[in-house]
PAPAVEX-615598 format. One record per residue (C-alpha): y, x, z; residue in three letters. Coordinates in steps of 0.001 Angstrom, whole numbers, plus 500000, padded with zeros to 6 digits. Layout:
BEGIN
YXZALA ...
***
This chain:
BEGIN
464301451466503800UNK 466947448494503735UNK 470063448210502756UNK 472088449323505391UNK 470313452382506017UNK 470879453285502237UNK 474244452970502950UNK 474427454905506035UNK 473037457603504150UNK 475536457583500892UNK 478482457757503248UNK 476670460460505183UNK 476247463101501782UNK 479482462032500028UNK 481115462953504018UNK 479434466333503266UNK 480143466831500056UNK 483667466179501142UNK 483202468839503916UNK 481765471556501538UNK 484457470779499081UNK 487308471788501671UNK 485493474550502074UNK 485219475918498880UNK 489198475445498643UNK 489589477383502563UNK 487027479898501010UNK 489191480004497231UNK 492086480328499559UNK 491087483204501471UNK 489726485046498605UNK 492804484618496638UNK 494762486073499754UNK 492284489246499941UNK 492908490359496354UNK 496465490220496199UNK 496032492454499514UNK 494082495017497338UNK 496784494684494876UNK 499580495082496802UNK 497381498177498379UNK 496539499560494962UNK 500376499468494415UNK 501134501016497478UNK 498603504355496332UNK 500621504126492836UNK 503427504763494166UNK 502302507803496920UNK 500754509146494020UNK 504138509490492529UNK 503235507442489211UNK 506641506387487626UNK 506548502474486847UNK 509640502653484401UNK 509575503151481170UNK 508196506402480776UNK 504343504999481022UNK 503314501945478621UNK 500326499432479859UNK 498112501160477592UNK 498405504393478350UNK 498097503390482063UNK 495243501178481208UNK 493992504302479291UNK 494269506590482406UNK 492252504280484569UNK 489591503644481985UNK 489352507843482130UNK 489040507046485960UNK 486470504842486058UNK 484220507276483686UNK 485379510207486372UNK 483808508376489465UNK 480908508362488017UNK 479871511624489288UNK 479557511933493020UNK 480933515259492740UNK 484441513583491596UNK 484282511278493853UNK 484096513842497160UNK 486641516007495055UNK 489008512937495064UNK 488144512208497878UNK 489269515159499657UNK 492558514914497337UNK 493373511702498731UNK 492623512529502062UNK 495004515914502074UNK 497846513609500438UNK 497327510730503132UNK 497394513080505990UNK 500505514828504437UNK 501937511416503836UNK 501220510351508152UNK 503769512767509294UNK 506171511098510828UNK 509429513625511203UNK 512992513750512851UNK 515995514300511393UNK 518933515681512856UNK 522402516615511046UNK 524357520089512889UNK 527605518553510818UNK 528537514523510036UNK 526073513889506761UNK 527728512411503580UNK 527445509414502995UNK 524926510387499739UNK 523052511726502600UNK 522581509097504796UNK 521637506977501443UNK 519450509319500669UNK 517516508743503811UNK 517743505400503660UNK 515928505549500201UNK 513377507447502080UNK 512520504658503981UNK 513947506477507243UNK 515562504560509868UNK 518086505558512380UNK 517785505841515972UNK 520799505657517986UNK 519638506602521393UNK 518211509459520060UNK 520904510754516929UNK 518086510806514784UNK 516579509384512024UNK 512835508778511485UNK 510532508164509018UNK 507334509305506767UNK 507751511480504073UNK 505951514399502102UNK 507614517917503253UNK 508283519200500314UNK 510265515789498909UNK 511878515729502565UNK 513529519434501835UNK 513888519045498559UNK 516080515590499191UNK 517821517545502096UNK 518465520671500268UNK 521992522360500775UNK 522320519563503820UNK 522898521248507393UNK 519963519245508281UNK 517107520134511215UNK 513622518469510172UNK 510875518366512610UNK 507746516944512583UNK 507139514235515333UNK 503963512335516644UNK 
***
């Protein structure tokens, strides 16, 4: 083999190395991006699950509660159980509902909502959003209010 060829052949595997280094990063990148999608997601089921983030629970006693977890889905059985738990609260969770005010809301009201996450819709004198029932009435209680569930 001569010299050039040698050569060649140097610029060829440090061009790849190069390649497969870019790579890695895109790869890094991506898989960076995917995790703080599960924890934004693992967030998001905190919250539906109605965990207060305040004071009132330390890191270690939240650390302690998923360590209990973890031991719990070790059994199948748990698993299905919470399972079906999650899958009752998510479907609770999908309503989407309407509501509709007989007399002018307060303004506490209408913040209230807001808080909710519900959004007003002119055209229709409604406002919309997702919400459990029971915190829906319970916010609304007292309130001249109609709530219906939509699709």
């Amino acid at each position: 083999m001569d010299w050039k060829k040698l050569q060649k052949k140097r610029e060829a595997i440090a061009n790849e190395s190069l390649r497969l280094k870019n790579q890695k990063k895109l790869l890094n990148e991506e898989e960076r991006k995917l995790k703080i999608r599960r924890y934004i997601q693992l967030g998001e089921l905190f919250d539906k699950a109605g965990i207060e983030t305040e004071e009132k629970f330390s890191n270690q006693v939240l650390l302690g509660a998923f360590i209990e977890i973890k031991k719990l889905l070790e059994l199948p059985e748990n698993i299905n159980k919470f399972k079906e738990r999650g899958s009752a609260l998510q479907r609770a969770l999908d309503l989407r509902y309407a509501i509709s005010f007989k007399d002018s809301p307060s303004q506490e009201s209408l913040n209230l909502l807001k808080n909710l996450n519900f959004k007003w819709r002119p055209s229709q004198q409604e406002w919309h959003g997702r919400a459990k029932y029971e915190d829906l009435s319970k916010a609304l209680n007292g309130l001249k209010a109609v709530i219906e569930a939509v699709k």
